[in-house]
N, CA, C and O atoms as CSV, one atom per row, in Angstrom:
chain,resi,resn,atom,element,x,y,z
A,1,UNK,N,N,-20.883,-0.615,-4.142
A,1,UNK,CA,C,-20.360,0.592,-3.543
A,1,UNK,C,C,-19.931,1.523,-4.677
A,1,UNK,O,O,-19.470,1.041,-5.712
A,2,UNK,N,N,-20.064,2.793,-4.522
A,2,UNK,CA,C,-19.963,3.774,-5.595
A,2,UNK,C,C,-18.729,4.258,-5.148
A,2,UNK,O,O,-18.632,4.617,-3.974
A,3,UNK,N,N,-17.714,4.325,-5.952
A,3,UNK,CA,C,-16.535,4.657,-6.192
A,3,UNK,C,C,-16.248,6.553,-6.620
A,3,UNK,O,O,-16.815,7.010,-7.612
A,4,UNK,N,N,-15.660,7.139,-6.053
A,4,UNK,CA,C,-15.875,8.542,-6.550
A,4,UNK,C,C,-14.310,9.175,-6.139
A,4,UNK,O,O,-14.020,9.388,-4.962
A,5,UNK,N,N,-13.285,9.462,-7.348
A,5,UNK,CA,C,-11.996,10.270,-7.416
A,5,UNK,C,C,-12.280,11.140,-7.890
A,5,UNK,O,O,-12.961,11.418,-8.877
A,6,UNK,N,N,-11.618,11.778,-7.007
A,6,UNK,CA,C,-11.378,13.808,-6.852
A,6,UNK,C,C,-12.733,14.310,-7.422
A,6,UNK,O,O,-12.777,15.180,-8.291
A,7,UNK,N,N,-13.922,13.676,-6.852
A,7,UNK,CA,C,-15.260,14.229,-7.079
A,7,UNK,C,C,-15.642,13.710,-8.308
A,7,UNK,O,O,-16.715,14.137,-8.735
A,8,UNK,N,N,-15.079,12.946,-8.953
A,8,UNK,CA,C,-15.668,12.132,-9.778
A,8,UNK,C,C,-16.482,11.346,-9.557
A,8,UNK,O,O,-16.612,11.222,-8.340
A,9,UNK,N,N,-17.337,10.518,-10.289
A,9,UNK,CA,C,-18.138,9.152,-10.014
A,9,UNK,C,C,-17.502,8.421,-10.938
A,9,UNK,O,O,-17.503,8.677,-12.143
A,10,UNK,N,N,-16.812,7.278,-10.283
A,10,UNK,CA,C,-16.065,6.727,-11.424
A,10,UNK,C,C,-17.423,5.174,-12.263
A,10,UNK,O,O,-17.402,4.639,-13.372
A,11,UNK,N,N,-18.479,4.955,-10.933
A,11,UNK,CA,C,-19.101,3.825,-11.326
A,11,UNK,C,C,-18.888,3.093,-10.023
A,11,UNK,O,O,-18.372,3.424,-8.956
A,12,UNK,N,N,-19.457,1.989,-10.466
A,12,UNK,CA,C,-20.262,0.631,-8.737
A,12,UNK,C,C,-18.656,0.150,-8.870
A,12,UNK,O,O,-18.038,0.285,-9.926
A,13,UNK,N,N,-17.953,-0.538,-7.432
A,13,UNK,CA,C,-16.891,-1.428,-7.634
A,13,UNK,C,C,-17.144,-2.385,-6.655
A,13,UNK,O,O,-17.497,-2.054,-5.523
A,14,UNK,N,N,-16.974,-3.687,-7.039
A,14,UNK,CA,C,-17.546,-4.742,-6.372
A,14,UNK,C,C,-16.243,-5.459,-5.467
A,14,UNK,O,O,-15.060,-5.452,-5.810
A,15,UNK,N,N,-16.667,-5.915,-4.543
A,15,UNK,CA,C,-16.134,-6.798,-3.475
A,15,UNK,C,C,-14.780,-7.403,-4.271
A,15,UNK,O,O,-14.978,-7.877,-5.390
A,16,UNK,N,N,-13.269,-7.404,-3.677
A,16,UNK,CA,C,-12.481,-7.921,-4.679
A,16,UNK,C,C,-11.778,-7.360,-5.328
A,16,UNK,O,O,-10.694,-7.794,-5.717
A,17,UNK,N,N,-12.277,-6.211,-5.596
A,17,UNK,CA,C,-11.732,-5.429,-6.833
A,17,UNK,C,C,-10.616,-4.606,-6.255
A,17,UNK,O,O,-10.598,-4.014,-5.175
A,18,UNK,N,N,-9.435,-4.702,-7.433
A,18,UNK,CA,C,-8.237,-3.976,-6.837
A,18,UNK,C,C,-8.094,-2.741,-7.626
A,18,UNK,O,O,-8.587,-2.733,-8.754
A,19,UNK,N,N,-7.574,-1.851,-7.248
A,19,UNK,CA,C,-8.508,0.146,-8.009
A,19,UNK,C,C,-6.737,-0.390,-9.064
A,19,UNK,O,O,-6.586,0.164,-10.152
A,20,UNK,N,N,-5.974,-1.092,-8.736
A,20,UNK,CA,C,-4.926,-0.618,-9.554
A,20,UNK,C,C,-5.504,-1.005,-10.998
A,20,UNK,O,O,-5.184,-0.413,-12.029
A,21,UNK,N,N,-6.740,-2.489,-10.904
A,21,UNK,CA,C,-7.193,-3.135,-12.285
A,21,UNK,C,C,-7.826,-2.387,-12.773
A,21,UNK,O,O,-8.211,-3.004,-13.766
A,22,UNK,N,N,-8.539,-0.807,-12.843
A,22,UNK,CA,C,-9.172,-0.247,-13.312
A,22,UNK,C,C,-8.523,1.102,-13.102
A,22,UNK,O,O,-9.225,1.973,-12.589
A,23,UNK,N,N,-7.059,1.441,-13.487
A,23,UNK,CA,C,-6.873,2.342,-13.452
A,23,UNK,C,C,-6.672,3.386,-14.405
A,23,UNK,O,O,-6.358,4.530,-14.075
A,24,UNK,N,N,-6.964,2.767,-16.358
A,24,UNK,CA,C,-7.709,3.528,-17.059
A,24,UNK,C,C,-8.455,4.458,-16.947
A,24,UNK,O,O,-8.434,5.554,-17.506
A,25,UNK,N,N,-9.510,3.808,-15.811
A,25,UNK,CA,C,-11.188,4.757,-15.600
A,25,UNK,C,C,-10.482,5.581,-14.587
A,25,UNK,O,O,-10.784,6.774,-14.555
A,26,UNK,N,N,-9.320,5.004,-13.502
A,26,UNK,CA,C,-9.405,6.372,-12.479
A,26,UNK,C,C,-8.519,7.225,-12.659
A,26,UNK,O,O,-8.544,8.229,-11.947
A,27,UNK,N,N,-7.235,7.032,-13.905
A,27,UNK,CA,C,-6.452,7.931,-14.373
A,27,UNK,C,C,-7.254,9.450,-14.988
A,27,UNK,O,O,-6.756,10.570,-15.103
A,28,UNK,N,N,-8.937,8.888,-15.378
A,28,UNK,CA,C,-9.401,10.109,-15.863
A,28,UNK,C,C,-9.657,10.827,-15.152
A,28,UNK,O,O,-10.239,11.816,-15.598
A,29,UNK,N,N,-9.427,10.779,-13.856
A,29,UNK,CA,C,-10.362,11.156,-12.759
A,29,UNK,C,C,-9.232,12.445,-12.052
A,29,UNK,O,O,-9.565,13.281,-11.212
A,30,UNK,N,N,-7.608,12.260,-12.789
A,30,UNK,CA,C,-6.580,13.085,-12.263
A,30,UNK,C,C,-6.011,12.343,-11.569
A,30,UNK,O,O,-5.476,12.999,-10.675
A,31,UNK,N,N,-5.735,10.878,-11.426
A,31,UNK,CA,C,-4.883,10.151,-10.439
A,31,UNK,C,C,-3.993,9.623,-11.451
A,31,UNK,O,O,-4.367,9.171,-12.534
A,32,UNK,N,N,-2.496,9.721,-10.945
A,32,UNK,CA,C,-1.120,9.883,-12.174
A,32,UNK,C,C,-0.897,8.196,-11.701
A,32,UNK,O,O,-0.835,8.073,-10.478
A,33,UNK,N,N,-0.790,7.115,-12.353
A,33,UNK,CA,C,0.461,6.026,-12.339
A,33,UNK,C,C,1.311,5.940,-12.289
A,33,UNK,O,O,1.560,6.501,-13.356
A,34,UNK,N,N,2.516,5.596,-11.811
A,34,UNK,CA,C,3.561,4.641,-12.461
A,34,UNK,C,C,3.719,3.184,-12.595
A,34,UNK,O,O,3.584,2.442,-13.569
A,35,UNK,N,N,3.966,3.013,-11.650
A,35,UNK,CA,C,4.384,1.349,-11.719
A,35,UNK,C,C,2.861,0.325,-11.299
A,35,UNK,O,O,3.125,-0.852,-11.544
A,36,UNK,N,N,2.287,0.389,-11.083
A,36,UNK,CA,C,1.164,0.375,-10.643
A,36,UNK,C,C,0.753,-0.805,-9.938
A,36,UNK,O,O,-0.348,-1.353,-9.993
A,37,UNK,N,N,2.246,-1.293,-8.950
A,37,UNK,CA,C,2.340,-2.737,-8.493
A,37,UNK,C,C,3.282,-2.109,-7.266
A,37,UNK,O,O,4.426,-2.530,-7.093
A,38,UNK,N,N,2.802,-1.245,-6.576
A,38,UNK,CA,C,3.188,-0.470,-5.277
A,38,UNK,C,C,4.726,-0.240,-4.756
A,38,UNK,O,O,5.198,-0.082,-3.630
A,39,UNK,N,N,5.279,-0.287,-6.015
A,39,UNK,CA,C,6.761,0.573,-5.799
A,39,UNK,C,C,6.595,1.702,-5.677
A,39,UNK,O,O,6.709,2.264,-4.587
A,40,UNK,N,N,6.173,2.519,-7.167
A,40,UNK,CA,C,6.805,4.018,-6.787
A,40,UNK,C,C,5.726,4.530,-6.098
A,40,UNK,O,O,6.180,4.022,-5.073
A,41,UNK,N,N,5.411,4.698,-5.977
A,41,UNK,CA,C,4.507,5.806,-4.980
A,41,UNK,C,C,3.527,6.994,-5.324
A,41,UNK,O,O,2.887,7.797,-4.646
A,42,UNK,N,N,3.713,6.720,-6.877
A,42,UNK,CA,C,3.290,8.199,-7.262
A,42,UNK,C,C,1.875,8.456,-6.996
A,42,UNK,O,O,1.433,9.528,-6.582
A,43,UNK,N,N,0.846,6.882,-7.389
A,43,UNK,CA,C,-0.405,7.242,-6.954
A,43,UNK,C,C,-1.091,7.017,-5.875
A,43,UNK,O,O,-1.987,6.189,-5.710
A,44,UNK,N,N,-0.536,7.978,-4.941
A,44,UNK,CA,C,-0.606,8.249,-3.579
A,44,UNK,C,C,-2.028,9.012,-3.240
A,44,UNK,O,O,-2.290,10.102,-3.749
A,45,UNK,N,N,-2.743,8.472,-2.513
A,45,UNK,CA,C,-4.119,9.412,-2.389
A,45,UNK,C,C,-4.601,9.331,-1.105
A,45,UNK,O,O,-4.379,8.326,-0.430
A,46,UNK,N,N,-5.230,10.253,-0.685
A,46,UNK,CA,C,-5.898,10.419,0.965
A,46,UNK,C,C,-7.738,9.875,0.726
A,46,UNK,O,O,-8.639,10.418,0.087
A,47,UNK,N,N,-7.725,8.727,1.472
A,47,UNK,CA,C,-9.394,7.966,1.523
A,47,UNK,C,C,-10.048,8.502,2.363
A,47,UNK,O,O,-10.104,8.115,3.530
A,48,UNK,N,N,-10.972,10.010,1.648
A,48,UNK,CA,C,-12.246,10.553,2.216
A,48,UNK,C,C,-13.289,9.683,2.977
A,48,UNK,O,O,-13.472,9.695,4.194
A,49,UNK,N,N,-14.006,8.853,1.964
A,49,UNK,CA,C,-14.648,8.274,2.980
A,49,UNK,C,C,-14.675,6.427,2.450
A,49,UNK,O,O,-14.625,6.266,1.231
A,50,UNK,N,N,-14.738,5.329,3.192
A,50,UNK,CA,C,-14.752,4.287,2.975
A,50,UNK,C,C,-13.527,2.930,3.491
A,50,UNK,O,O,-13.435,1.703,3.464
A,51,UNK,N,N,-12.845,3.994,3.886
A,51,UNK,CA,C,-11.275,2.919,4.715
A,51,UNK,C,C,-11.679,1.888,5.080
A,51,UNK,O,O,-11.039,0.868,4.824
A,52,UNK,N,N,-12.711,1.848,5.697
A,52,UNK,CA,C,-13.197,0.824,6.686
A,52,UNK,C,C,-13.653,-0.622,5.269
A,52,UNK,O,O,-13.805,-1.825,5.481
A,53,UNK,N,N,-13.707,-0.230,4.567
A,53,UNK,CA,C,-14.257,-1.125,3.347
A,53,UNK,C,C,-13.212,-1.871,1.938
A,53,UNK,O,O,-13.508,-2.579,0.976
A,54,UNK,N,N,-11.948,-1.293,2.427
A,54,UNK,CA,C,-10.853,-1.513,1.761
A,54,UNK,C,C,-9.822,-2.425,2.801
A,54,UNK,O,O,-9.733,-2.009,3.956
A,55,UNK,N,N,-8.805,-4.028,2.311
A,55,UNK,CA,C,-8.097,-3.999,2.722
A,55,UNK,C,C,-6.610,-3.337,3.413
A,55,UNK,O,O,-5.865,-2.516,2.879
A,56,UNK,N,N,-6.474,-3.922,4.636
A,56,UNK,CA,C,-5.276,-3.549,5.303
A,56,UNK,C,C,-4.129,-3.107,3.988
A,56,UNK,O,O,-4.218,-3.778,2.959
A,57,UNK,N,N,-3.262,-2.188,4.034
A,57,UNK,CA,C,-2.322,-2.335,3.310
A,57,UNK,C,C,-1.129,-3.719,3.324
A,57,UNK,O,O,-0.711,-4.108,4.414
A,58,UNK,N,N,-0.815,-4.158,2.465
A,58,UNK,CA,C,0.166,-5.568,1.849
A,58,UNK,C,C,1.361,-4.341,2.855
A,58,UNK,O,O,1.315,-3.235,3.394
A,59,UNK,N,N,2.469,-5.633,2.571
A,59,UNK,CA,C,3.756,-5.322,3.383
A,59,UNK,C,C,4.415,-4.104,2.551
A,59,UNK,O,O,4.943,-3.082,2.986
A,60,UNK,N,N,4.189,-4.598,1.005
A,60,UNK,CA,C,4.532,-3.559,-0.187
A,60,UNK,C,C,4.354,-2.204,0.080
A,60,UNK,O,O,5.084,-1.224,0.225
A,61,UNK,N,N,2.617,-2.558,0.108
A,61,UNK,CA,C,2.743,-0.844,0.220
A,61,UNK,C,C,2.866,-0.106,1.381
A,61,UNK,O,O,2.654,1.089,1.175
A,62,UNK,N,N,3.152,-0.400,2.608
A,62,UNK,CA,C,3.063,-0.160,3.615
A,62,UNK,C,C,4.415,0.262,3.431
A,62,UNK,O,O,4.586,1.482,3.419
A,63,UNK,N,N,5.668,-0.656,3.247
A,63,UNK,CA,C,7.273,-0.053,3.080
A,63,UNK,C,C,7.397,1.427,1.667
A,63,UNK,O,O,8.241,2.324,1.650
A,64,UNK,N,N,6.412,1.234,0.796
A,64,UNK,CA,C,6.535,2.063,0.359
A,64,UNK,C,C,6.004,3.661,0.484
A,64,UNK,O,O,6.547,4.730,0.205
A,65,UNK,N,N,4.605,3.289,1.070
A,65,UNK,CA,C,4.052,4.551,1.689
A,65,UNK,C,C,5.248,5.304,3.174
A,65,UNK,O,O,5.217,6.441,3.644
A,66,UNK,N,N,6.035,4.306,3.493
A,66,UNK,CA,C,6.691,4.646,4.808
A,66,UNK,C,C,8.065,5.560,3.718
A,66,UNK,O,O,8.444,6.717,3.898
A,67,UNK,N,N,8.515,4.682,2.735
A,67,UNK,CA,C,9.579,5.527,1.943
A,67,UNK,C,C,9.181,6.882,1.503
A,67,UNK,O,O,10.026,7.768,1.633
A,68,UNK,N,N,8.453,7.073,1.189
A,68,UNK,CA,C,7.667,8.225,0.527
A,68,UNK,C,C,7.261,9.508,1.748
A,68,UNK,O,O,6.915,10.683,1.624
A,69,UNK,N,N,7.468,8.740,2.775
A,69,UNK,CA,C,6.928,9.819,3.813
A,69,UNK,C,C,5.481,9.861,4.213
A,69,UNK,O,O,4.966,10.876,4.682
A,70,UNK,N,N,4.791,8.648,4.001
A,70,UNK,CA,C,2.793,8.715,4.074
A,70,UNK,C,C,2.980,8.455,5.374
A,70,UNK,O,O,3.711,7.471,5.483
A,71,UNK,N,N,2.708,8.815,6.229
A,71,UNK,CA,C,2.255,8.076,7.593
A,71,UNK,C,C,0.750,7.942,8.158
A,71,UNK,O,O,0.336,7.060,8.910
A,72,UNK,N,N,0.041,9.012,7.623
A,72,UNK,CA,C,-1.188,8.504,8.173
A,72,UNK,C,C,-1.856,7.665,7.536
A,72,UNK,O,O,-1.815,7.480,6.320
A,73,UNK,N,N,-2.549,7.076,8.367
A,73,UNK,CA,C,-3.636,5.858,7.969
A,73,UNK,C,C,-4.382,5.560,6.406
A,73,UNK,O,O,-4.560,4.653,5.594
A,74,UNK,N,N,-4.709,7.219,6.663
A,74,UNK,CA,C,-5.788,7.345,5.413
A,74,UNK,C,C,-5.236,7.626,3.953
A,74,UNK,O,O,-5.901,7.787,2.930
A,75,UNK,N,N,-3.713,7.648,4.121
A,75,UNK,CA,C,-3.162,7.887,3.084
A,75,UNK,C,C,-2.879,6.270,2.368
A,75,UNK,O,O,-2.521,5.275,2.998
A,76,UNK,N,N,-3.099,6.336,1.183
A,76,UNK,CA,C,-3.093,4.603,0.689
A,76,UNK,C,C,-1.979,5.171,-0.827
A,76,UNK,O,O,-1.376,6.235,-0.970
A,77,UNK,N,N,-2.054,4.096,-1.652
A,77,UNK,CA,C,-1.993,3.998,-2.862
A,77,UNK,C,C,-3.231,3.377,-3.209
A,77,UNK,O,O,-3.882,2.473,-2.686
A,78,UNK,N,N,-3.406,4.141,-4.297
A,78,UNK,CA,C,-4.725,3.672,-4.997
A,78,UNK,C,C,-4.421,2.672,-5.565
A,78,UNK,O,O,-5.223,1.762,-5.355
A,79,UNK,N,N,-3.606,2.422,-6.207
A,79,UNK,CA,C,-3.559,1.245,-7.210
A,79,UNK,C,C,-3.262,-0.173,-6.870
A,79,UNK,O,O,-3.288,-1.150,-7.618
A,80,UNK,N,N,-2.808,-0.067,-4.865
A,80,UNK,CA,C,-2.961,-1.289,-3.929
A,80,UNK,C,C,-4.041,-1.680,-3.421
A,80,UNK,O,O,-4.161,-2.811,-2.951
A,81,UNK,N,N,-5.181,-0.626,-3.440
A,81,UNK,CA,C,-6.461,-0.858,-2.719
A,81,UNK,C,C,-7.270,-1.555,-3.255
A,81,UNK,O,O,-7.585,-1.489,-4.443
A,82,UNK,N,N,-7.861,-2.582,-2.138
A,82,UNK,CA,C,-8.853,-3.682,-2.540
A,82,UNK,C,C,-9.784,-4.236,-1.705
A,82,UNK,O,O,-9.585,-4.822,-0.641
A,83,UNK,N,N,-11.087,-3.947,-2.410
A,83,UNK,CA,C,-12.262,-4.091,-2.112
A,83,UNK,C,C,-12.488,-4.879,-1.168
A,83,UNK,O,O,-12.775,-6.019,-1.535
A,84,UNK,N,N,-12.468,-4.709,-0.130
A,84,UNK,CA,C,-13.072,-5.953,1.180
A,84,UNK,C,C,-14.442,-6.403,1.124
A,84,UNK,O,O,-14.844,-7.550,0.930
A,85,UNK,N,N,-15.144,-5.285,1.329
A,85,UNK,CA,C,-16.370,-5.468,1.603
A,85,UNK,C,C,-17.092,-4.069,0.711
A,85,UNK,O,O,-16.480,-3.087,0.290
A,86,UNK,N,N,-19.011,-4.443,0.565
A,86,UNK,CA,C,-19.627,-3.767,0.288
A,86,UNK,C,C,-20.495,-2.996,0.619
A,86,UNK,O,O,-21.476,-2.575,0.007
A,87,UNK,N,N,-20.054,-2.777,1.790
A,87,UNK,CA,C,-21.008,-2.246,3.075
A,87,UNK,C,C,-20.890,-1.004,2.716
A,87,UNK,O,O,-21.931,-0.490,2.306
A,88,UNK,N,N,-19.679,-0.163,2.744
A,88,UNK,CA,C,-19.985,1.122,2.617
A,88,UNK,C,C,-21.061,1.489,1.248
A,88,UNK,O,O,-21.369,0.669,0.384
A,89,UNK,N,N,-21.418,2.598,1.293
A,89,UNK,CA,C,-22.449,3.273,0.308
A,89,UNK,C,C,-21.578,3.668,-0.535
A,89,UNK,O,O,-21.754,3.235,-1.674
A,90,UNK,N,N,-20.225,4.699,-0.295
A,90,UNK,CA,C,-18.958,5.301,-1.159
A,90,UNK,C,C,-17.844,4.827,-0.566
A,90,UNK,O,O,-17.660,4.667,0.640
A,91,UNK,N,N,-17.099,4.605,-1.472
A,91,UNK,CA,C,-15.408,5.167,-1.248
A,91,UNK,C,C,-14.894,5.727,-2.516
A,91,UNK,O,O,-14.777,5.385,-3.693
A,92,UNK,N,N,-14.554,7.078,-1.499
A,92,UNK,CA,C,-14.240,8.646,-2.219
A,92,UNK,C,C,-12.601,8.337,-1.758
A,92,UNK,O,O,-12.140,7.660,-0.839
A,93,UNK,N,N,-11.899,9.218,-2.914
A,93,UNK,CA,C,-11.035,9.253,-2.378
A,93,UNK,C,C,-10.248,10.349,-3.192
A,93,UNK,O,O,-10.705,10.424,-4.333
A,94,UNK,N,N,-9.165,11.258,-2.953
A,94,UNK,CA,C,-8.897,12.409,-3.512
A,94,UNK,C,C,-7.144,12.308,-3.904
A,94,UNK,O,O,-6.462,11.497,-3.278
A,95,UNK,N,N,-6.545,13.136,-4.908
A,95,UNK,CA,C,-5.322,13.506,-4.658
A,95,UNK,C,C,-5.023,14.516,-4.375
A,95,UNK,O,O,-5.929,15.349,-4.388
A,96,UNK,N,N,-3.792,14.931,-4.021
A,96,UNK,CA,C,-3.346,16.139,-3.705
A,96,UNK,C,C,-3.044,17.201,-5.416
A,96,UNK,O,O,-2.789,16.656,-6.489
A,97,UNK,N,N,-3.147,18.472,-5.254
A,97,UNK,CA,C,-3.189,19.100,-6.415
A,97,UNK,C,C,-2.192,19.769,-6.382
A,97,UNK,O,O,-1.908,20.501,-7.330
């Protein structure tokens, strides 16, 4: 599955893979870190297309997206998201500017 932030192509990410372990490649992409183990919240992003191909959010980030004020669905942390499956073709996903 081809991976693509804020219109980037970041490269293929395989089944498994958690976006926080490669967040070198997606920091270039304009997505900010902090803690990168789903406390702070900072890298907060809305999933264009591919939700369906990423695990449920952990309890973590779910209390933390709720602290922060995320409520919809499609809003994740990037650096919690992990590869379920490889079905989709993309998962795009954007930050706010």
């Amino acid at each position: 599955m081809k991976l693509i932030v804020n219109g980037k192509v970041i490269g293929e990410v395989k089944k498994g893979l958690k976006l926080g372990d490669i967040h070198d490649e997606i920091e270039k992409a304009g997505v900010e870190f902090g803690c990168t183990d789903g406390q702070c919240g900072v890298c907060v992003c809305t999933v264009v297309r591919g939700l369906e191909c990423v695990e449920e959010p952990s309890e973590v980030e779910e209390d933390t997206l709720w602290r922060i004020g995320e409520y919809d669905e499609n809003r994740r942390l990037t650096c919690q998201m992990v590869i379920k499956e490889e079905s989709c073709p993309v998962l795009e996903i954007k930050t706010e500017d």
